[in-house]
PATIZA-159599 format. One record per residue (C-alpha): residue in three letters; chain; x, y, z. Coordinates in Angstrom, 3 decimals, always signed. Each point is the difference from the previous one (the first is absolute). Layout:
N
<site aa="ALA" ch="A" X="X" Y="Y" Z="Z"/>
...
***
This chain:
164
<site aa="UNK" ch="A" X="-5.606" Y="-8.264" Z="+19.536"/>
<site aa="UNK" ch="A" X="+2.582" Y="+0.369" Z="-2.208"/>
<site aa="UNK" ch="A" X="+3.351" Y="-0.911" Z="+0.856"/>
<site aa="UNK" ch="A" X="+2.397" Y="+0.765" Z="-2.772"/>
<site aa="UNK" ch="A" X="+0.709" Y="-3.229" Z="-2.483"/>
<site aa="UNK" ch="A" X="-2.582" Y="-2.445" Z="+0.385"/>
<site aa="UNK" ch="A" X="+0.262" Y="-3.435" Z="-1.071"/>
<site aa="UNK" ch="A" X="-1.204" Y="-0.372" Z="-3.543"/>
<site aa="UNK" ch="A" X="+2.172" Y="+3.051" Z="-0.419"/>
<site aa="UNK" ch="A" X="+3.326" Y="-1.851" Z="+0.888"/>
<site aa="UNK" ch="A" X="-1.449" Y="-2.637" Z="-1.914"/>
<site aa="UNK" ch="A" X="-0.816" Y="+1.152" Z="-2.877"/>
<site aa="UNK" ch="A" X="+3.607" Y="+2.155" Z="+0.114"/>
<site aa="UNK" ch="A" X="+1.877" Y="-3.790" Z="+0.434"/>
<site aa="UNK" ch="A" X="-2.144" Y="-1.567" Z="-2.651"/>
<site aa="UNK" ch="A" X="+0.409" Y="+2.879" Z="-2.353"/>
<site aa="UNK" ch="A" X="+4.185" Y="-0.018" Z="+0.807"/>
<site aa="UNK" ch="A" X="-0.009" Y="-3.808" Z="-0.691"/>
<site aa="UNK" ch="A" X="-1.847" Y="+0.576" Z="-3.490"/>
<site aa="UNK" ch="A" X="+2.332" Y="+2.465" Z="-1.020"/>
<site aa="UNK" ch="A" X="+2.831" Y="-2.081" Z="+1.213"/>
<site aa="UNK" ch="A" X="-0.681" Y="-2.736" Z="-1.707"/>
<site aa="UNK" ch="A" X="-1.219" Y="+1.834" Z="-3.426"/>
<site aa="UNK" ch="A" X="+3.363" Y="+1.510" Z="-0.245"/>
<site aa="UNK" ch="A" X="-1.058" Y="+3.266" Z="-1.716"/>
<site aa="UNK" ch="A" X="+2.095" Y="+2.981" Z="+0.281"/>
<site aa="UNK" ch="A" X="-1.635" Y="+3.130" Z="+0.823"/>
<site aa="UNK" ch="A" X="+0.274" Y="+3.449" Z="-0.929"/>
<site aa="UNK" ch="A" X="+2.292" Y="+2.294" Z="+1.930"/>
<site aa="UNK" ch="A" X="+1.758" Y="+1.610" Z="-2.409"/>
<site aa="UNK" ch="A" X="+0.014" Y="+3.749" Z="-0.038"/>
<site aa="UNK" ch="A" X="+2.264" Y="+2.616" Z="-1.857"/>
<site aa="UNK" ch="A" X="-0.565" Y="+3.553" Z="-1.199"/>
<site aa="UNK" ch="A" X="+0.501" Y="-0.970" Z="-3.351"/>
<site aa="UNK" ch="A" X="-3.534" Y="+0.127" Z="-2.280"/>
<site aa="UNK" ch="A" X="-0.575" Y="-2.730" Z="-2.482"/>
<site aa="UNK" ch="A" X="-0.295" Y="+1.342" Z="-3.730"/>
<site aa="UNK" ch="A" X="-3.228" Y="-1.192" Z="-1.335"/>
<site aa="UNK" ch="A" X="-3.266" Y="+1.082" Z="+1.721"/>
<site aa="UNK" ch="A" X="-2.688" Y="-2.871" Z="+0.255"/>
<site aa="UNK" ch="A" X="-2.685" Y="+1.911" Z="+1.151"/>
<site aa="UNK" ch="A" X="-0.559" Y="+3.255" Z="+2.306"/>
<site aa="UNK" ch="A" X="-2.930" Y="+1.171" Z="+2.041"/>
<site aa="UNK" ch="A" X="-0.581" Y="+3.392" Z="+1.887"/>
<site aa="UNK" ch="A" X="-2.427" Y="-0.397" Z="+3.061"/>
<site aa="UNK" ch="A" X="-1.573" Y="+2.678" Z="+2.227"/>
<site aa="UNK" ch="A" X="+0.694" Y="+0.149" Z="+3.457"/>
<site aa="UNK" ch="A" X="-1.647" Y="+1.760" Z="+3.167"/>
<site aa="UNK" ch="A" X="+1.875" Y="+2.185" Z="+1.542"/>
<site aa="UNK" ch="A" X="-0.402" Y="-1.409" Z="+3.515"/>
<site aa="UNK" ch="A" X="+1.579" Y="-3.267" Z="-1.494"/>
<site aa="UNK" ch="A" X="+2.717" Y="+1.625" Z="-1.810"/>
<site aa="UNK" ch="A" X="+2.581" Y="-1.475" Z="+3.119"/>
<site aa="UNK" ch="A" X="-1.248" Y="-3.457" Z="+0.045"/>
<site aa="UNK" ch="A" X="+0.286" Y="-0.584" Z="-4.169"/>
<site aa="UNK" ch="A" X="+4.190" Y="+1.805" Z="+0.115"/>
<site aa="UNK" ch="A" X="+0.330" Y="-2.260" Z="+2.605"/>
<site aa="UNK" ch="A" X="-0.785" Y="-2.818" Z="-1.282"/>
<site aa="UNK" ch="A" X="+0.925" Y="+0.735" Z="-3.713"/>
<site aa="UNK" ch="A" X="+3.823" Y="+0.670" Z="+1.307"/>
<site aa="UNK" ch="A" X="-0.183" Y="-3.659" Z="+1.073"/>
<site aa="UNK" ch="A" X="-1.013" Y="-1.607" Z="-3.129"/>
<site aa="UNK" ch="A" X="+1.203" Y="+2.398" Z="-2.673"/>
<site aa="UNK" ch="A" X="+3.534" Y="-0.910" Z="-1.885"/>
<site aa="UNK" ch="A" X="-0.453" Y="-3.556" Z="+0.917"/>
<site aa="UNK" ch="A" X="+0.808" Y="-2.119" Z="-3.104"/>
<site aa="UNK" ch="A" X="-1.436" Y="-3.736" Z="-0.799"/>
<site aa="UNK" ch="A" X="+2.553" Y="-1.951" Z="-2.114"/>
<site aa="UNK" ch="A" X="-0.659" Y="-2.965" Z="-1.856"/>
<site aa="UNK" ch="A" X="-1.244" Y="-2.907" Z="+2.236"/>
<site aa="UNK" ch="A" X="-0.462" Y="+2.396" Z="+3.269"/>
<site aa="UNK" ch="A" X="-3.015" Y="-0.147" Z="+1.799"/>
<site aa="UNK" ch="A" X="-1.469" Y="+4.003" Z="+1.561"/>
<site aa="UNK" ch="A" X="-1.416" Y="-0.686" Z="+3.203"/>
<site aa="UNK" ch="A" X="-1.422" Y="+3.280" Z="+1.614"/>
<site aa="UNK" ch="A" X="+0.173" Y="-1.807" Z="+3.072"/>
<site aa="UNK" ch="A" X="+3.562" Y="-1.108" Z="-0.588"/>
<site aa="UNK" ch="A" X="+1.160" Y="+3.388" Z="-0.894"/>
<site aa="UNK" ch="A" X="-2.037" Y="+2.054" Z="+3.283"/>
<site aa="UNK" ch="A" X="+0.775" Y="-2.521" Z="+2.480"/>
<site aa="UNK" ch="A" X="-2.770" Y="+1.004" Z="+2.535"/>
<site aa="UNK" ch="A" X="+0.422" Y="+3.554" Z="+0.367"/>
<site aa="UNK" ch="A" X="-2.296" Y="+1.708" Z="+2.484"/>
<site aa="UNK" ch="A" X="-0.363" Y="+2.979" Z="-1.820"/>
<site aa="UNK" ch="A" X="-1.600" Y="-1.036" Z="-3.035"/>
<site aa="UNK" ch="A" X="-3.951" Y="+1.084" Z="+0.170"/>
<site aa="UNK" ch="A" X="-1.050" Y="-3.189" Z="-1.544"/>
<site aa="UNK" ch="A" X="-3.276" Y="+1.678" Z="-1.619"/>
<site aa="UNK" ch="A" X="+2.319" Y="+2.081" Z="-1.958"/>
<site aa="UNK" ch="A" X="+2.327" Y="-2.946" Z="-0.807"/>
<site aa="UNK" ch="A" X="-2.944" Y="-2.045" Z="-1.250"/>
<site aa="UNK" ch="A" X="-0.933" Y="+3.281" Z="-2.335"/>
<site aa="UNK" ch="A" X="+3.889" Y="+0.033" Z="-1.015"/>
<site aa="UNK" ch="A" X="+0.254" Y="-3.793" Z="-1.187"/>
<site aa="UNK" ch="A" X="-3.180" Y="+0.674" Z="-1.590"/>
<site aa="UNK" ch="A" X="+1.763" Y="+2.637" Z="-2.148"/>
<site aa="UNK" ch="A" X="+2.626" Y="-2.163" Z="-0.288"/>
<site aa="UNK" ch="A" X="-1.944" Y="-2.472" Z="-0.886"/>
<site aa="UNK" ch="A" X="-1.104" Y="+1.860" Z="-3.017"/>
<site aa="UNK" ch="A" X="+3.706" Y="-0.184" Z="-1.492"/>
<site aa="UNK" ch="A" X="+0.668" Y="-3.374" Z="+0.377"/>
<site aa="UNK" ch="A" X="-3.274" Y="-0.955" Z="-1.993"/>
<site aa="UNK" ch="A" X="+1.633" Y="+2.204" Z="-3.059"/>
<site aa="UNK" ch="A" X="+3.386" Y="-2.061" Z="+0.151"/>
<site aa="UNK" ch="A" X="+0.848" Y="-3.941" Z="-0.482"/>
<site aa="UNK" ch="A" X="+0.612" Y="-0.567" Z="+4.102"/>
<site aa="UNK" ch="A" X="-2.287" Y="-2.668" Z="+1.183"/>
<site aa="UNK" ch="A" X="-1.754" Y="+0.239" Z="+2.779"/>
<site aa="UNK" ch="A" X="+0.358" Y="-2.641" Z="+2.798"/>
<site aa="UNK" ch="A" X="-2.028" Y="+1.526" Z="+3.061"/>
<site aa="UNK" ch="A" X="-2.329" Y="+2.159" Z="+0.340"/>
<site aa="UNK" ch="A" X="-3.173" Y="+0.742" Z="+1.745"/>
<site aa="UNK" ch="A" X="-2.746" Y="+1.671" Z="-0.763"/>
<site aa="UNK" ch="A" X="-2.355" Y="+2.468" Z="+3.057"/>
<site aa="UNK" ch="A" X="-3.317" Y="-1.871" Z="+0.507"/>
<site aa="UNK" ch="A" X="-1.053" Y="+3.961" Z="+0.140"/>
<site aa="UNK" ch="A" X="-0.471" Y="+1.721" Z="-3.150"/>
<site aa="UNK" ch="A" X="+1.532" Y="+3.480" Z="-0.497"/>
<site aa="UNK" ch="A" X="-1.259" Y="+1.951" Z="-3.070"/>
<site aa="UNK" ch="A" X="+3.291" Y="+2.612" Z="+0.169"/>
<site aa="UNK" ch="A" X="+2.724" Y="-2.445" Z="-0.359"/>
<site aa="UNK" ch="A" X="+0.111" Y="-2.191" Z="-3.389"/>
<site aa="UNK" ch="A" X="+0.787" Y="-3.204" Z="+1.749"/>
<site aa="UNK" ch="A" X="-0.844" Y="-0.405" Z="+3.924"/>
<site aa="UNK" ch="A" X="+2.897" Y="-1.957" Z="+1.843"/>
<site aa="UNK" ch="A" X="+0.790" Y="-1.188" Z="+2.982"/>
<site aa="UNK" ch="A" X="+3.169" Y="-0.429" Z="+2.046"/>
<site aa="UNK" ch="A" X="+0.888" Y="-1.356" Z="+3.267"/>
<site aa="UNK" ch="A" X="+3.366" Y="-0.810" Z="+1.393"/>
<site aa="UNK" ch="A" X="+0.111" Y="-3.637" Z="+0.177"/>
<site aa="UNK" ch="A" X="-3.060" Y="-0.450" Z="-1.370"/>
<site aa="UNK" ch="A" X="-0.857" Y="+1.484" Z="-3.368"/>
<site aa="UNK" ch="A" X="+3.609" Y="+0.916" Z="-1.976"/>
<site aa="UNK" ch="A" X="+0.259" Y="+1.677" Z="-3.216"/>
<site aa="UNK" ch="A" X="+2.267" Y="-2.287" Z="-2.289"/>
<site aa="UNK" ch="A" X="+0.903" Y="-0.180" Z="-3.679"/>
<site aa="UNK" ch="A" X="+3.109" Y="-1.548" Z="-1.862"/>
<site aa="UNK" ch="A" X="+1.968" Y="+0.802" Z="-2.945"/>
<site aa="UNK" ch="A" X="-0.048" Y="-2.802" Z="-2.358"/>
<site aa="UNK" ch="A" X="+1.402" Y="+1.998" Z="-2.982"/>
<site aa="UNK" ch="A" X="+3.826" Y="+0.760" Z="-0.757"/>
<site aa="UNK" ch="A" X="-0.911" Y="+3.459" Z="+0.599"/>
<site aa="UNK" ch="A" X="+0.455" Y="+2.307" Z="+3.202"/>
<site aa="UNK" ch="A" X="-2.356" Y="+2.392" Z="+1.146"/>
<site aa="UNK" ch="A" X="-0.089" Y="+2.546" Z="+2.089"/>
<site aa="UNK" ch="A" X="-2.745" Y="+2.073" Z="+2.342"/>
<site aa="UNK" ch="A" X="-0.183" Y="+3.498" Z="+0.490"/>
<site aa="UNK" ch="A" X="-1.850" Y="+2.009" Z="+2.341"/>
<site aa="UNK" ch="A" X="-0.051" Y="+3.458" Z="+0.817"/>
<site aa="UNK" ch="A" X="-2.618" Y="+2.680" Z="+1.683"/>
<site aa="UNK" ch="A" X="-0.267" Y="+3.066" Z="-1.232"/>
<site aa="UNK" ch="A" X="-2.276" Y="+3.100" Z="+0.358"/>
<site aa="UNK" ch="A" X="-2.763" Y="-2.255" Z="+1.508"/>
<site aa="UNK" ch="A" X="+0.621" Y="-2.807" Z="-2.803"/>
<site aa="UNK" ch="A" X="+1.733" Y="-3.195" Z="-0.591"/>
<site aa="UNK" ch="A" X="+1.530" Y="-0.769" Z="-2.888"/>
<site aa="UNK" ch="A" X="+0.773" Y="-3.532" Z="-0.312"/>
<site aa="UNK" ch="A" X="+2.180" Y="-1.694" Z="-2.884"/>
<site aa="UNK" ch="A" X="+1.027" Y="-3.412" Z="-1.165"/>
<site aa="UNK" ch="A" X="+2.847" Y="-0.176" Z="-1.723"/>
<site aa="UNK" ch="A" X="+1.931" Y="-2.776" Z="-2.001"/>
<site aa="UNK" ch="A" X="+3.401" Y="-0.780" Z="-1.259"/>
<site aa="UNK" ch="A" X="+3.265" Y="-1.298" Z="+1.056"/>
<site aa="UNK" ch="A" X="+2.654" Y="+1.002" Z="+2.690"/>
***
């Protein structure tokens, strides 16, 4: 029976507070309509049109957000746990997101991979609130920036670089 928050959830939500507490990084929150003026990479995806809701959704809440020098992106940071995310399609999203951040000098610092292969995504990720987050950090002097959009059953996705 499930009863809401169980346990390990509120445990692993405390023990993941305390570790960012104590690793005092500063995460992404910045957004702006401004667009940064060198393009690192860009990627246009196809969409199905039963989808098409789910991706503008949750592109709106990731797209403009900027990662300045020494700021950690945590998806799970930046969502909060928002019940409307379809988590299949947000595990498709980071994917393509994913993709960018491999083509740029952000490192990595979580990130976990389906124990399920998919053969239509390039890599097959998996996120969980509280569990499984989606983290990288700006090490560089650099800011960057991630854009999102849907259009006409596509996403275009860019990463761009330069200073604000």
């Amino acid at each position: 029976m499930n009863r809401g928050v169980s346990l390990n959830d509120g445990l692993n939500r405390m023990i993941r507070n305390l570790k960012d507490y104590f690793s005092h990084y500063e995460f992404s929150y910045k957004r702006t309509n401004d667009i940064l003026e060198h393009l690192v990479i860009d990627h246009t995806y196809p969409l199905e049109i039963d989808d098409l809701s789910k991706w503008e959704y949750i592109s709106s809440l990731i797209s403009n957000i900027f990662i300045r020098p020494n700021e950690v992106f945590s998806l799970w940071k930046l969502l909060k746990e928002d019940e409307n995310i379809c988590h299949h399609t947000l595990s498709k999203f980071v994917s393509i997101m994913h993709h960018l951040i491999l083509e740029s000098d952000l490192d990595i610092i979580e990130l976990h991979h389906n124990q399920k292969q998919s053969n239509h995504l390039l890599y097959d990720i998996q996120v969980m609130f509280n569990h499984f987050d989606y983290r990288f950090i700006n090490k560089t002097y650099k800011t960057y920036q991630l854009l999102f959009e849907v259009d006409d059953n596509l996403l275009k996705s860019q990463l761009r670089v330069g200073s604000l």
